[in-house]
C-alpha positions as CSV (number, residue, x, y, z in Angstrom):
1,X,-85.5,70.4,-60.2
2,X,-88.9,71.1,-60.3
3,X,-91.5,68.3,-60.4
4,X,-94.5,68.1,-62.6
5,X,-97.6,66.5,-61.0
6,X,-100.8,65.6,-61.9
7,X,-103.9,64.9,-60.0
8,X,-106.5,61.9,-60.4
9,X,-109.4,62.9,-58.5
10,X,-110.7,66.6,-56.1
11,X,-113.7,64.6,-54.2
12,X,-113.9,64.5,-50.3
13,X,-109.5,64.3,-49.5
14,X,-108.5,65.7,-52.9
15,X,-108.7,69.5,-52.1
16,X,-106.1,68.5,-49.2
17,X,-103.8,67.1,-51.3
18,X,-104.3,69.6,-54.2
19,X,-103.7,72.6,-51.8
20,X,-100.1,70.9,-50.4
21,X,-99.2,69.9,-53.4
22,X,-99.6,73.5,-55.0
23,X,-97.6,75.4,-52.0
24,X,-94.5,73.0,-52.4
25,X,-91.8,75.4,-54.2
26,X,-90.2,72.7,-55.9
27,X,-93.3,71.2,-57.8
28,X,-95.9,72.5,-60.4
29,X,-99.4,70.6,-60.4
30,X,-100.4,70.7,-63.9
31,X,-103.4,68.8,-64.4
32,X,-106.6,68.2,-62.3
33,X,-108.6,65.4,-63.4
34,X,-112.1,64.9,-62.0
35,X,-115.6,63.8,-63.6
36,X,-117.1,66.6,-62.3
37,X,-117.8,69.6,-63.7
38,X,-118.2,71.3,-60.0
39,X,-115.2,69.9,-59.1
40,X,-113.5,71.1,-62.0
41,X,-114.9,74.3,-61.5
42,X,-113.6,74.4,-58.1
43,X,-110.0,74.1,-59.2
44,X,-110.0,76.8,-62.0
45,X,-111.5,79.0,-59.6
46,X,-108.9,78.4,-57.0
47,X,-105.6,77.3,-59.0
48,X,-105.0,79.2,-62.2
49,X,-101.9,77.3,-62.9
50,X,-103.6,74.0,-63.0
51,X,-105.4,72.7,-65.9
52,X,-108.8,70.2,-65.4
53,X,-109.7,67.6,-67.9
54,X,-112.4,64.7,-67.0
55,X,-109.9,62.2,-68.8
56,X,-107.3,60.8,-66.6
57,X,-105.9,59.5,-70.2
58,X,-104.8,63.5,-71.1
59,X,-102.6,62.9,-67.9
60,X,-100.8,60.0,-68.7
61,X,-100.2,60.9,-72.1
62,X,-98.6,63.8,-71.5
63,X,-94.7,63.5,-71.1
64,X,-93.9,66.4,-68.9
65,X,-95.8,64.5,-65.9
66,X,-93.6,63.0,-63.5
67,X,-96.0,62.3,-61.4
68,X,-99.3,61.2,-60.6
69,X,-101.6,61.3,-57.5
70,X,-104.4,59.3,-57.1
71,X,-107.3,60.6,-55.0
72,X,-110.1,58.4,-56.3
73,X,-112.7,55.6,-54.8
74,X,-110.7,53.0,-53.4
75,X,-112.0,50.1,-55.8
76,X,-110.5,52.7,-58.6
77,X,-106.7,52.5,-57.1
78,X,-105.2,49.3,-58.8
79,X,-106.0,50.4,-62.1
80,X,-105.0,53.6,-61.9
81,X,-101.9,53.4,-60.4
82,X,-101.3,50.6,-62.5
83,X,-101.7,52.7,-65.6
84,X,-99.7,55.1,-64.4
85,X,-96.6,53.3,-63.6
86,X,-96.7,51.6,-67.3
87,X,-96.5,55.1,-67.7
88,X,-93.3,55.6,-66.5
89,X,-95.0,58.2,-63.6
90,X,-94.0,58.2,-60.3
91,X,-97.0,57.2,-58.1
92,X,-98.9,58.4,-54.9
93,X,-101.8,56.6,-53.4
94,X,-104.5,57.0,-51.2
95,X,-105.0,54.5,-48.5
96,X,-106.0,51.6,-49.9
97,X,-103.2,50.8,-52.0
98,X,-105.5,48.3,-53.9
99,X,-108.5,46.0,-52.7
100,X,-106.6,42.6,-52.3
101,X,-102.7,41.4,-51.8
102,X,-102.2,40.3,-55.4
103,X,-103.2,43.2,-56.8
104,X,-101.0,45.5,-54.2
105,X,-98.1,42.4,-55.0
106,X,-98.5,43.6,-58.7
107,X,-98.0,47.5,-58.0
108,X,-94.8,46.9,-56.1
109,X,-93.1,44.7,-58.2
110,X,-94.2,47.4,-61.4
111,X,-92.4,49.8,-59.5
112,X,-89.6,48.1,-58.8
113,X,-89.3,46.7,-62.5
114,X,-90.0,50.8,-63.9
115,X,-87.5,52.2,-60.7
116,X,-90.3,54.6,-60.2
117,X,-91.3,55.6,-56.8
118,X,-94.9,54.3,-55.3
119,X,-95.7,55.5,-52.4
120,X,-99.4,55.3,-50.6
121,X,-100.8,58.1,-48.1
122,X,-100.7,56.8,-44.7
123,X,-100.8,60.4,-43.1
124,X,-100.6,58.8,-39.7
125,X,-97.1,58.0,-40.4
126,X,-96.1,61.5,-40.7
127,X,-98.1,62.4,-37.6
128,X,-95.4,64.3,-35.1
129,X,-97.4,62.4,-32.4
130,X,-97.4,59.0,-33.5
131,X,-93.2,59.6,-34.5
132,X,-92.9,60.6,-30.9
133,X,-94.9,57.6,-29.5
134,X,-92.5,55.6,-31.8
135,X,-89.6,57.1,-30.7
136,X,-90.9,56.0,-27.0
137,X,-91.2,52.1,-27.5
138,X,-88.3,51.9,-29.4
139,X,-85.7,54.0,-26.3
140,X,-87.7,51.4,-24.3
141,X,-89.0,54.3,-22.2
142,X,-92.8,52.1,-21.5
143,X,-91.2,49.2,-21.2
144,X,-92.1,45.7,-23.0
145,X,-95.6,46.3,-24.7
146,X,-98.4,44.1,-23.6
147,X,-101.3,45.5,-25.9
148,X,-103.0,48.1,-28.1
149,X,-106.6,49.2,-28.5
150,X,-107.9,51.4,-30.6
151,X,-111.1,53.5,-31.3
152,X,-111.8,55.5,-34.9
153,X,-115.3,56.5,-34.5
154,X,-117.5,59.3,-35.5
155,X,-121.3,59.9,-36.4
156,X,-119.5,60.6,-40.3
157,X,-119.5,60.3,-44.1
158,X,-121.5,56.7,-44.4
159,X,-120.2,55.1,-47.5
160,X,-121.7,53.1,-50.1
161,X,-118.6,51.9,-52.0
162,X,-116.5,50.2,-48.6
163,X,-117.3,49.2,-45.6
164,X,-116.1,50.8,-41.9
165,X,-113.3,48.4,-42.1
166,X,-111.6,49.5,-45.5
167,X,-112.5,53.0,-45.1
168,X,-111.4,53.7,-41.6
169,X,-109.3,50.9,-40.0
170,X,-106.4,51.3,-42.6
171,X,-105.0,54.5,-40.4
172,X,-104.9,52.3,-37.5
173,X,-103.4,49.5,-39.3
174,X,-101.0,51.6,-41.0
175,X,-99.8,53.0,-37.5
176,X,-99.8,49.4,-35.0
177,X,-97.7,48.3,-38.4
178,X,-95.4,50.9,-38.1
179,X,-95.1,50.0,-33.7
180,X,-94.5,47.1,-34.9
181,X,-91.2,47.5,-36.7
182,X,-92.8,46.3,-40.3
183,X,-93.8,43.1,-38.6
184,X,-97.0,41.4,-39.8
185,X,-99.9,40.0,-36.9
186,X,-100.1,35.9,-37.3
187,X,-103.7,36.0,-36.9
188,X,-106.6,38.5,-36.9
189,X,-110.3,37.9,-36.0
190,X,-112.8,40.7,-36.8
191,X,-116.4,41.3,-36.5
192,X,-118.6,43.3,-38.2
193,X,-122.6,44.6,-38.4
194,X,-124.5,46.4,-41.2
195,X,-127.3,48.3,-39.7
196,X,-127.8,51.0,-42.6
197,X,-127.1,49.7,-46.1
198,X,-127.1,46.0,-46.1
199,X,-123.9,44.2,-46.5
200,X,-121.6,46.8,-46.0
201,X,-120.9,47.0,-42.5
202,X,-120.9,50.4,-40.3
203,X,-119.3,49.0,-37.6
204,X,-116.0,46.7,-36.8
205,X,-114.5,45.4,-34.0
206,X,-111.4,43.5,-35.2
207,X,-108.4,42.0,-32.9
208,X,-105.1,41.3,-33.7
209,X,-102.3,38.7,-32.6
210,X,-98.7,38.9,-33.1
211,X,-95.9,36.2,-32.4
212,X,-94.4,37.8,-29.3
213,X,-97.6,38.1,-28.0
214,X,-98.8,41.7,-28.2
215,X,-102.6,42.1,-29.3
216,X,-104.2,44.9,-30.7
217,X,-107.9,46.0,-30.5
218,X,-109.1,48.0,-33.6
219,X,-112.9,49.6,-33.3
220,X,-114.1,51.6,-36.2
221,X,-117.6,52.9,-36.9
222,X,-119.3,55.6,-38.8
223,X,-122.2,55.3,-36.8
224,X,-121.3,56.8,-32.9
225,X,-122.5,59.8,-31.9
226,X,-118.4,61.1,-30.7
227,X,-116.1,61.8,-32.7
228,X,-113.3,59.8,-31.1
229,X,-109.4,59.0,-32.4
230,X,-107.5,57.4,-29.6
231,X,-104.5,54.6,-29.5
232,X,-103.7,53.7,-26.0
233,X,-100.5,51.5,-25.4
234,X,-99.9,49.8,-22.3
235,X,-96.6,48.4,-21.5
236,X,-94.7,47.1,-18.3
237,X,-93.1,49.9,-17.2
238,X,-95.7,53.0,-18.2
239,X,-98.6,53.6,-20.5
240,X,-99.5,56.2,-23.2
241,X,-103.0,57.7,-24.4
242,X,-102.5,59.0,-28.0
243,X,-105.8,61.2,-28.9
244,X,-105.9,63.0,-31.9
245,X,-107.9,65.0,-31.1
246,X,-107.1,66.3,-28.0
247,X,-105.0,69.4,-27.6
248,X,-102.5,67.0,-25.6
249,X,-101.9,64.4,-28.2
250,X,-99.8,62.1,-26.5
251,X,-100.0,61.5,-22.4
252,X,-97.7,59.2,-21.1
253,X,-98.9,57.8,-17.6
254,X,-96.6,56.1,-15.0
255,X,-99.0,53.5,-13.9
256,X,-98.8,49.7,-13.9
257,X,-98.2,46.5,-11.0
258,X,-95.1,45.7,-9.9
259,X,-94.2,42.5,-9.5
260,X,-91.8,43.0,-5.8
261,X,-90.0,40.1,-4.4
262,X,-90.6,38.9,-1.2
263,X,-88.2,37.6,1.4
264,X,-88.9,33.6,2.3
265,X,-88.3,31.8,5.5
266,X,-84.6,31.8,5.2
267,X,-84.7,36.1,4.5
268,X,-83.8,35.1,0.4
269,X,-85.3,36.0,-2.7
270,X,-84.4,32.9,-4.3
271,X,-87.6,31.6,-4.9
272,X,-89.1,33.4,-8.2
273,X,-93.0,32.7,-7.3
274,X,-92.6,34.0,-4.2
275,X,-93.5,37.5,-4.9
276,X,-96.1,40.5,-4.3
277,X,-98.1,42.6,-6.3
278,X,-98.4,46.5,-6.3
279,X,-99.7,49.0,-8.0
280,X,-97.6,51.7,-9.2
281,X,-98.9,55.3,-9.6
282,X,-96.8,57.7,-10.6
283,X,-96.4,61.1,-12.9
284,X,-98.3,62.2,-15.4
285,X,-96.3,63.8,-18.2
286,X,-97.5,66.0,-21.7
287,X,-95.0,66.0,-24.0
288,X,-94.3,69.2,-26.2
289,X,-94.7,68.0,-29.5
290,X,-93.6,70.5,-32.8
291,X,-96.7,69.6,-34.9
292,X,-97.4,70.5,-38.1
293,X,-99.6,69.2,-40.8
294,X,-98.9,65.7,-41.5
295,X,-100.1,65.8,-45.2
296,X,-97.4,68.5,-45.8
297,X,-94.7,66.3,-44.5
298,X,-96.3,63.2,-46.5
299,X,-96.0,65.8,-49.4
300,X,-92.5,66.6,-48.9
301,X,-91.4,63.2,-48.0
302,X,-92.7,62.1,-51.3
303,X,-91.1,64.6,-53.3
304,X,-88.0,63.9,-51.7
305,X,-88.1,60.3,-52.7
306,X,-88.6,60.9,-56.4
307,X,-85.5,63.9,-56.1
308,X,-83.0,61.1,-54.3
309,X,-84.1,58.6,-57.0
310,X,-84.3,55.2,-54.8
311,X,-85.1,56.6,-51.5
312,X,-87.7,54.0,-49.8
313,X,-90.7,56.2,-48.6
314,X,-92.0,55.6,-45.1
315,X,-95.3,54.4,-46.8
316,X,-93.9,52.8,-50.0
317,X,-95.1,50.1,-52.0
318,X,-93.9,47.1,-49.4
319,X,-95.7,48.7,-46.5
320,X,-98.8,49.6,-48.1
321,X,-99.3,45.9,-49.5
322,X,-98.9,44.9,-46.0
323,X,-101.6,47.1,-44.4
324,X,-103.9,45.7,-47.9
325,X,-103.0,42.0,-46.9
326,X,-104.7,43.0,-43.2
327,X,-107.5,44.9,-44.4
328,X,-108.0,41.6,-46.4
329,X,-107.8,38.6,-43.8
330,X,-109.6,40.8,-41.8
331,X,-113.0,41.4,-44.4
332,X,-112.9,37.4,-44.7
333,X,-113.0,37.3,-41.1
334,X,-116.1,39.8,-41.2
335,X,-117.7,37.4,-43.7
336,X,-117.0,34.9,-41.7
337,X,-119.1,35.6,-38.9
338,X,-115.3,36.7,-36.5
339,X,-113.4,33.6,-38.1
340,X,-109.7,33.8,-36.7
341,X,-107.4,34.3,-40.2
342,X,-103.7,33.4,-40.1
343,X,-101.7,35.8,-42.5
């Protein structure tokens, strides 16, 4: 079966998705829509089989669309996925899934109502790396997990439509969500500073809790003069350093304190608080990891899903309301001068 797709939107990630989409065998992108002409232009240049229109209404009216990708401004998702699923089109879209929880609530419980798959474009999730590092804290190979901190940082595109938080922090969201088995943070507390286009901050520092005690440090910023995309987990027993964009994307480091019981005066080791501490320094290890571009496999996965008709994606609807219901408590902590927010 082949699928028919159609694209909303070839600005900045579009020509990504565009290009995977198009080299899957079992799909056919029939319709490009963009506002611009250059854009436009772009795609008849590059992808004869593809038809542009600057009305996203041609798309949805036409009935040999199964489905529809949405590759627009963030502020633009709700509607248009929204549209598209009264539509009776399967839906894939960009991170955000929608700019609060009730309107992300009201995509997922379309789809459900329609059975049409929604998905949203977490790439992160089909990272080869971040499986593996998955696959690590789940055999129990670090040990318990203590705490995260992340940096997403680069002197990049500065927007004008979101701030650092909503453009940036949903990857690391998406992924500490995923370590997380699903599992929401009870509180976050996030901080924020606009230093080029006032009120929409360029930088965020943002800390999050969950019940069995694990934190998480997110900092994102448009505005440092690295580019930088690094995870680090430490754990009881060893710690990792994921870094994107390293050639060794995941090191995993045998390094902690040991907490070694010490005899007492009758030569036991009855006594818990009777104890030493060491340090532990062991091997370093770099994992061979078969990577290959995660948007293909977020391509395929999706695909998939609509083929197998009821197949949960990785990102679906549930998980990508979950990372919008963060994103949110977290800006209302920004506007609220680092105000903790229970979820």
């Amino acid at each position: 079966m082949t699928i028919t797709v159609a694209q909303l939107g070839c600005g900045y990630w579009g020509p990504n998705l565009l290009r995977n989409f198009s080299a899957q065998s079992d799909c056919w992108v029939k319709w490009l829509a963009d506002l611009s002409p250059q854009r436009r232009s772009y795609v008849e240049a590059n992808y004869p089989k593809t038809k542009t229109t600057p009305n996203w209404e041609d798309v949805l009216a036409d009935p040999e669309v199964d489905a529809v990708v949405v590759a627009t401004p963030a502020s633009t998702h709700y509607k248009l996925a929204k549209v598209a699923l009264e539509a009776g089109k399967h839906v894939l879209v960009e991170k955000p899934l929608a700019m609060c929880t009730s309107e992300a609530d009201e995509l997922v419980a379309l789809a459900e109502a329609t059975g049409r798959t929604l998905m949203v474009g977490h790439t992160f999730l089909y990272n080869a790396a971040v499986r593996h590092l998955k696959q690590l804290l789940d055999k129990g190979e670090l040990g318990e997990l203590y705490y995260i901190y992340s940096q997403r940082l680069n002197l990049g595109q500065v927007r004008s439509d979101v701030n650092a938080w909503w453009n940036l922090a949903p990857h690391d969201v998406s992924i500490l969500l995923y370590l997380m088995d699903g599992e929401l943070p009870v509180s976050i507390s996030a901080y924020g500073m606009d230093y080029i286009q006032p009120g929409i901050e360029d930088v965020v520092f943002a800390t999050l809790t969950w019940a069995n005690r694990v934190t998480a440090h997110i900092q994102v910023s448009w505005l440092d003069p690295g580019k930088v995309r690094k995870m680090t987990l430490v754990s009881s027993r060893k710690m990792l350093v994921y870094d994107d964009v390293s050639d060794d994307k995941v090191t995993i480091l045998d390094k902690g304190i040991d907490r070694i019981p010490k005899a007492g005066e009758s030569m036991d080791y009855d006594n818990f608080n009777n104890y030493q501490l060491f340090h532990r320094a062991g091997d370093i290890l770099l994992p061979k990891i078969n990577f290959q571009e995660p948007l293909k496999t977020e391509v395929a996965h999706f695909l998939d899903c609509i083929q197998l008709q009821g197949q949960i994606p990785l990102t679906g609807g549930k998980q990508g309301r979950d990372v919008v219901a963060i994103l949110e408590a977290g800006h209302l902590s920004i506007k609220n001068n680092g105000k903790p927010i229970t979820l």
